[in-house]
C-alpha positions as CSV (number, residue, x, y, z in Angstrom):
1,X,0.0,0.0,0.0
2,X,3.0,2.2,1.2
3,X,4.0,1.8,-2.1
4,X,1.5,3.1,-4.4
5,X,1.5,6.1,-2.3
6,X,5.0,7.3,-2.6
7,X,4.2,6.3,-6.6
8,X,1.2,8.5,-6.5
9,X,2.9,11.1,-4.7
10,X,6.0,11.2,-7.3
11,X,3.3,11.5,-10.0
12,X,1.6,14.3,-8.3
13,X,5.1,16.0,-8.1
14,X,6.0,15.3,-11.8
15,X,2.6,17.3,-13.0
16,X,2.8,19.9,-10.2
17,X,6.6,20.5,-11.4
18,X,5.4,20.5,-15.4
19,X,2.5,23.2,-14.4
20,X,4.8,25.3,-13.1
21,X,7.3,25.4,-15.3
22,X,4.5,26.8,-17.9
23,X,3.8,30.8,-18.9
24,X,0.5,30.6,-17.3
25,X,-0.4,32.2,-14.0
26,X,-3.5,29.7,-13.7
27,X,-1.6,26.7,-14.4
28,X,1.4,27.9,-12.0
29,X,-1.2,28.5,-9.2
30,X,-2.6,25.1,-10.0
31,X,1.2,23.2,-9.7
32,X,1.7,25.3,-6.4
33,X,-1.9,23.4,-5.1
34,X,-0.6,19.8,-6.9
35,X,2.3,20.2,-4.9
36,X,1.5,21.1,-2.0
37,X,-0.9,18.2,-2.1
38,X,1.8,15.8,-2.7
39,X,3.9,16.8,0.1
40,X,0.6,16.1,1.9
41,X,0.0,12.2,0.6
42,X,4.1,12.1,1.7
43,X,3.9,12.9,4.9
44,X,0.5,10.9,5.6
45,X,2.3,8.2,4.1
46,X,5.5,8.4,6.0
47,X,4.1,8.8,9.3
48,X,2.4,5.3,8.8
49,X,-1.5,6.1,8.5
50,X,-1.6,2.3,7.3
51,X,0.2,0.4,9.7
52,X,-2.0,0.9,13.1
53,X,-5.1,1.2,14.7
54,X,-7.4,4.1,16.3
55,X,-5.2,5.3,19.1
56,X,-8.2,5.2,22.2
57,X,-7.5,3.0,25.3
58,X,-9.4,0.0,25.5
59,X,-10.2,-0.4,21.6
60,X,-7.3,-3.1,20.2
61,X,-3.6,-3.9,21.8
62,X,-2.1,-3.9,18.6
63,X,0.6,-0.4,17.7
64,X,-0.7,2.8,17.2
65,X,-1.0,5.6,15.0
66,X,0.7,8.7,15.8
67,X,-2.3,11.0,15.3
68,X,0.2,14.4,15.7
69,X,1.0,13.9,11.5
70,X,-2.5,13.8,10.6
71,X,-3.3,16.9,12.8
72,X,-0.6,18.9,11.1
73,X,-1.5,17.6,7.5
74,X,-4.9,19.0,8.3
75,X,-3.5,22.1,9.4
76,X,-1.4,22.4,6.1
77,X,-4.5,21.5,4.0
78,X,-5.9,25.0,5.4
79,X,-3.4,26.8,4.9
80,X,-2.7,25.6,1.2
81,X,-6.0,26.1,0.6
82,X,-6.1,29.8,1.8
83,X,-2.7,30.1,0.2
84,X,-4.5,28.8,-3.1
85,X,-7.4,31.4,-2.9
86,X,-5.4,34.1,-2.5
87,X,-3.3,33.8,-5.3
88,X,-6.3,33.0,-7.6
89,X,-8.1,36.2,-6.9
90,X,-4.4,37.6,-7.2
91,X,-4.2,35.9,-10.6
92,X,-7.9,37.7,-11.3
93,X,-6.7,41.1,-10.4
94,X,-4.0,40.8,-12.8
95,X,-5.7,39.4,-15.5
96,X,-8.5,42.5,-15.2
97,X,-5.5,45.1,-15.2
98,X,-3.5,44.0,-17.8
99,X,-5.7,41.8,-19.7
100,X,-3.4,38.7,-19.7
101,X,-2.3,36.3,-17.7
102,X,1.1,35.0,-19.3
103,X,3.7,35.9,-17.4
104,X,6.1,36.4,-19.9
105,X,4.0,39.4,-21.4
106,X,3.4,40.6,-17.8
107,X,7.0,41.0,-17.3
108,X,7.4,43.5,-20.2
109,X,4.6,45.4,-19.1
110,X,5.5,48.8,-17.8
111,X,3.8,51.2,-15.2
112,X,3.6,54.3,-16.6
């Protein structure tokens, strides 16, 4: 199972890394949420969501899960997702400003 995760997260990294590396601002804000996605599913997956049971006394004797990964992943989820929203209405600003969103144009443009 292990497995297939850390597959699934390197997949999730290849896309996030070839949406980034593109001209447009939508596409770089969606990598930037791929990404931080996959560094999501790699943490999950390294601090063993799979290999233990509910951590509550009297439930099973078998070993635990550490439940202080999953609180933090949750915590990072929020924030990406803020993160995410902000650019995008970022992203919409410029886009009503200049008329564009590629980012090589946007770098010519001057203030005047």
């Amino acid at each position: 199972m292990e497995v297939h995760m850390i597959i699934l997260t390197g997949v999730l990294v290849t896309v996030a890394v070839y949406l980034l590396l593109s001209r447009n601002m939508i596409r770089m804000i969606l990598g930037t949420a791929v990404l931080s996605h996959a560094v999501h599913l790699l943490l999950i997956t390294m601090g063993g969501a799979a290999g233990g049971n509910v951590p509550l006394l009297g439930e099973s004797d078998g070993p635990y899960v550490d439940a202080l990964p999953q609180a933090l992943i949750l915590t990072a989820i929020v924030i990406s997702f803020a993160t995410t929203a902000f650019l995008l209405v970022l992203a919409y600003r410029t886009y009503e400003e200049t008329g564009t969103d590629d980012l090589s144009y946007l770098r010519r443009v001057r203030r005047e």
